[in-house]
KEKE-3310 file (N, C-alpha, C; in steps of 0.2 Angstrom, whole numbers, plus 5000, padded with zeros to 4 digits):
npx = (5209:5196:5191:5191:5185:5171:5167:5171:5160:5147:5144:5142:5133:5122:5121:5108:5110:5112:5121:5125:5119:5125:5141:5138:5135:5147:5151:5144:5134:5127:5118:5121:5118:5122:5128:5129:5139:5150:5149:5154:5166:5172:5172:5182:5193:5198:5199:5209:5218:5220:5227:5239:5242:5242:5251:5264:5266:5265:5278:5287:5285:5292:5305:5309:5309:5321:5331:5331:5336:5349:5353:5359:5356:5358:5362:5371:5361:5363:5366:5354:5341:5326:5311:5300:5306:5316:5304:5299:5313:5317:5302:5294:5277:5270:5269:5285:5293:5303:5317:5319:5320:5331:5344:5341:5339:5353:5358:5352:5355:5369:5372:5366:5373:5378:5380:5391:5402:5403:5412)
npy = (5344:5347:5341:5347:5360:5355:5350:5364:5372:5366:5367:5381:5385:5378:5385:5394:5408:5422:5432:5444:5451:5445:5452:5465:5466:5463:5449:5448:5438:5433:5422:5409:5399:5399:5383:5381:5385:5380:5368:5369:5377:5365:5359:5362:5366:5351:5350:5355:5349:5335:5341:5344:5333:5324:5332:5331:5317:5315:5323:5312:5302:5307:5311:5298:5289:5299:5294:5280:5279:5278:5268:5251:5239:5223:5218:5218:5230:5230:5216:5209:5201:5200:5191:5190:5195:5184:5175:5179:5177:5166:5160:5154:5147:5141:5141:5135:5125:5135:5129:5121:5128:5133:5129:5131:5144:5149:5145:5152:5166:5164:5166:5175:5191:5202:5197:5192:5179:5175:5169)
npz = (4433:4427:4437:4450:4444:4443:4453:4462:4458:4458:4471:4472:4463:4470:4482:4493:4495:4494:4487:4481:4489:4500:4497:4498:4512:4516:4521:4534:4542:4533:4528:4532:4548:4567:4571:4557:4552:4564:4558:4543:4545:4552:4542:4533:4540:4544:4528:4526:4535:4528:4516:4518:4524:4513:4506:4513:4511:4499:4497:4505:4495:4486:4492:4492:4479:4476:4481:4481:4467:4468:4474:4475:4462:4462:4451:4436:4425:4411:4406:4406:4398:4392:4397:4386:4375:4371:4368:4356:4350:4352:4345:4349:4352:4363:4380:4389:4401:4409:4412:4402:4391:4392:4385:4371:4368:4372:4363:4351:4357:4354:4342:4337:4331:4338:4351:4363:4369:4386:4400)
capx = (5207:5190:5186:5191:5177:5166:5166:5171:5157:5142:5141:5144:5127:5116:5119:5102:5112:5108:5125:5126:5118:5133:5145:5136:5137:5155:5150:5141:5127:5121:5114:5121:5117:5131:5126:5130:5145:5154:5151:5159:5174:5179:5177:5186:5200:5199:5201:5217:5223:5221:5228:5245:5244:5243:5257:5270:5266:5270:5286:5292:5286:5297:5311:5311:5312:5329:5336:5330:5340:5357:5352:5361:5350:5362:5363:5370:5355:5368:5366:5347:5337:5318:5308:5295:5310:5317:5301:5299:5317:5316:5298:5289:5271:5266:5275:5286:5295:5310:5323:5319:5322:5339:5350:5339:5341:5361:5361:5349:5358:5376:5371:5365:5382:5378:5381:5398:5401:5404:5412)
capy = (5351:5347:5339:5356:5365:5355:5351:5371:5377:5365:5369:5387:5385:5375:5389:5398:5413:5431:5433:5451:5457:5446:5456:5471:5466:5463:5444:5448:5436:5431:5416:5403:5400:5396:5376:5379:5388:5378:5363:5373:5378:5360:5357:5369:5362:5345:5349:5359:5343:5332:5342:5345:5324:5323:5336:5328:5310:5316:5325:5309:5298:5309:5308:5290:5291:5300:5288:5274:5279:5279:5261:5245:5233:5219:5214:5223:5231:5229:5209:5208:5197:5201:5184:5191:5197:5178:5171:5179:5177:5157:5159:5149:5151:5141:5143:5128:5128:5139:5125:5117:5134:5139:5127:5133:5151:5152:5145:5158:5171:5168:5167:5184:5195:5208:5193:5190:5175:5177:5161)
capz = (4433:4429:4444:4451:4442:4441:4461:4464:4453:4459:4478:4472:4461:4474:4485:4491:4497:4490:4484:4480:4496:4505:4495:4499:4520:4519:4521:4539:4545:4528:4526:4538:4558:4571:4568:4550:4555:4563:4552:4538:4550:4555:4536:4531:4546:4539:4524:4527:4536:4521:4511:4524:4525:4506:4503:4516:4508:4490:4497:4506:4491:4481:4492:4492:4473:4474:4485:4476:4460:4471:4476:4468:4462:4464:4444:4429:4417:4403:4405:4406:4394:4394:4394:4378:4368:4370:4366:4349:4346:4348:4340:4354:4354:4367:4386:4391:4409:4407:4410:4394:4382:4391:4378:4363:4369:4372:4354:4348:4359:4353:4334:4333:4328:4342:4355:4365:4372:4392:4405)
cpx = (5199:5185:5187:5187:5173:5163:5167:5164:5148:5139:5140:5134:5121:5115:5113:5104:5113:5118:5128:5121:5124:5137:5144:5137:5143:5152:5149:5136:5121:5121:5115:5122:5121:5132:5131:5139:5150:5157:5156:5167:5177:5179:5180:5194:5200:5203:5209:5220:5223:5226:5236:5246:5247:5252:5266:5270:5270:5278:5291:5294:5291:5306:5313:5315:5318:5334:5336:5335:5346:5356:5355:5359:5352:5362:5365:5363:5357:5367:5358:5343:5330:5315:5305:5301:5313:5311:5302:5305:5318:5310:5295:5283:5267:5272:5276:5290:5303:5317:5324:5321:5328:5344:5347:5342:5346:5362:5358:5355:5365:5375:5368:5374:5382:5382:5389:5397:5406:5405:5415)
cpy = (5351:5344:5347:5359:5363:5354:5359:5376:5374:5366:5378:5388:5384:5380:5393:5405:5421:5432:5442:5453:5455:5452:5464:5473:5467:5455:5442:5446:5431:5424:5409:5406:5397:5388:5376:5380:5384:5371:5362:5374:5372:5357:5359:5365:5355:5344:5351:5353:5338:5334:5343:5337:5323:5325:5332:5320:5310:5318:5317:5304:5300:5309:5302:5288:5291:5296:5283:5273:5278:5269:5255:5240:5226:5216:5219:5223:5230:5222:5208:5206:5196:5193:5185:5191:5187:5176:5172:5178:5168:5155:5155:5152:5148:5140:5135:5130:5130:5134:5123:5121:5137:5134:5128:5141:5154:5148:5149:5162:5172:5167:5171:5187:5200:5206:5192:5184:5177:5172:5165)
cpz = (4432:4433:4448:4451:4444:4451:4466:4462:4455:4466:4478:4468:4464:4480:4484:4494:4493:4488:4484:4486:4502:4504:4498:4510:4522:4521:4531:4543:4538:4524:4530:4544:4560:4570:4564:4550:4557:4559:4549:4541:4549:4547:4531:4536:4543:4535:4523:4530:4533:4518:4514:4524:4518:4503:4507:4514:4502:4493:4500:4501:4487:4483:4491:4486:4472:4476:4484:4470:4463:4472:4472:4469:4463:4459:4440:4424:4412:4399:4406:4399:4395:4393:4388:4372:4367:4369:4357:4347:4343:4346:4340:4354:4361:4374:4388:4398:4406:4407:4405:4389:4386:4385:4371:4363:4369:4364:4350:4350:4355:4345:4333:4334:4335:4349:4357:4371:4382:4396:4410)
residu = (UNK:UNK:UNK:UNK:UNK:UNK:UNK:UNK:UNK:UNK:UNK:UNK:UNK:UNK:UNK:UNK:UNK:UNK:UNK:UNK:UNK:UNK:UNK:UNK:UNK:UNK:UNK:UNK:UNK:UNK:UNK:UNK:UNK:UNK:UNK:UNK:UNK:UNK:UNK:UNK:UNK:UNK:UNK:UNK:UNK:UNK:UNK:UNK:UNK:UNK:UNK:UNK:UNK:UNK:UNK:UNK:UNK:UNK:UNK:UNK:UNK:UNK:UNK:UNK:UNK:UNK:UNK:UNK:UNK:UNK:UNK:UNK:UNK:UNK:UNK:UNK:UNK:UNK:UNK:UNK:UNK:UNK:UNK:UNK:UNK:UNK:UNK:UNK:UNK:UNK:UNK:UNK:UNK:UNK:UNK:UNK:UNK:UNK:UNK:UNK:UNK:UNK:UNK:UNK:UNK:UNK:UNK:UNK:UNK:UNK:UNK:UNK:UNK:UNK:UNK:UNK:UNK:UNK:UNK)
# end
């Protein structure tokens, strides 16, 4: 939001345009030449097609989202074992190759009370 202002508010101050005599024309002739004019036009168009790209990108990115969620990840999350949480629990501080802490780990694992054993 305050890039908003702060970019809506400083092209609006650098203008050298008499303001209140626009107002006064009905905004007819004052201050920019057809050069200046059409500049402004294509970026004025531009930007309007920016903002039409942008808008149809969020909306696909959002569909994707929805359709993401229906997706199966091919594992149960129920059975997931974070690596960190196993380091602290076998109270490893320095990293060894994971083959070597799976028979420390299923002994840690099934000695906590929460644990069910599974074959």
């Amino acid at each position: 939001m305050l890039t908003g202002l702060l970019f809506g508010t400083l092209p609006a101050l650098a203008s050298r345009v008499d303001l209140a005599g626009a107002m006064k024309q009905g905004g007819k002739g004052a201050g920019a030449s057809g050069g200046r004019r059409r500049i402004q036009s294509a970026l004025v168009v531009g930007q309007v097609a920016v903002s039409v790209v942008l808008l149809v990108g969020a909306g696909l990115l959002l569909a994707s989202f929805y359709r993401l969620q229906s997706v199966d990840p091919g594992y149960r999350g129920d059975r997931v074992i974070v690596g960190r949480a196993l380091h602290q629990l076998l109270e490893i501080s320095e990293p060894r190759h994971p083959a070597a802490l799976l028979p420390a780990a299923r002994r840690a694992l099934e000695s906590q009370p929460a644990s069910s054993r599974s074959r």
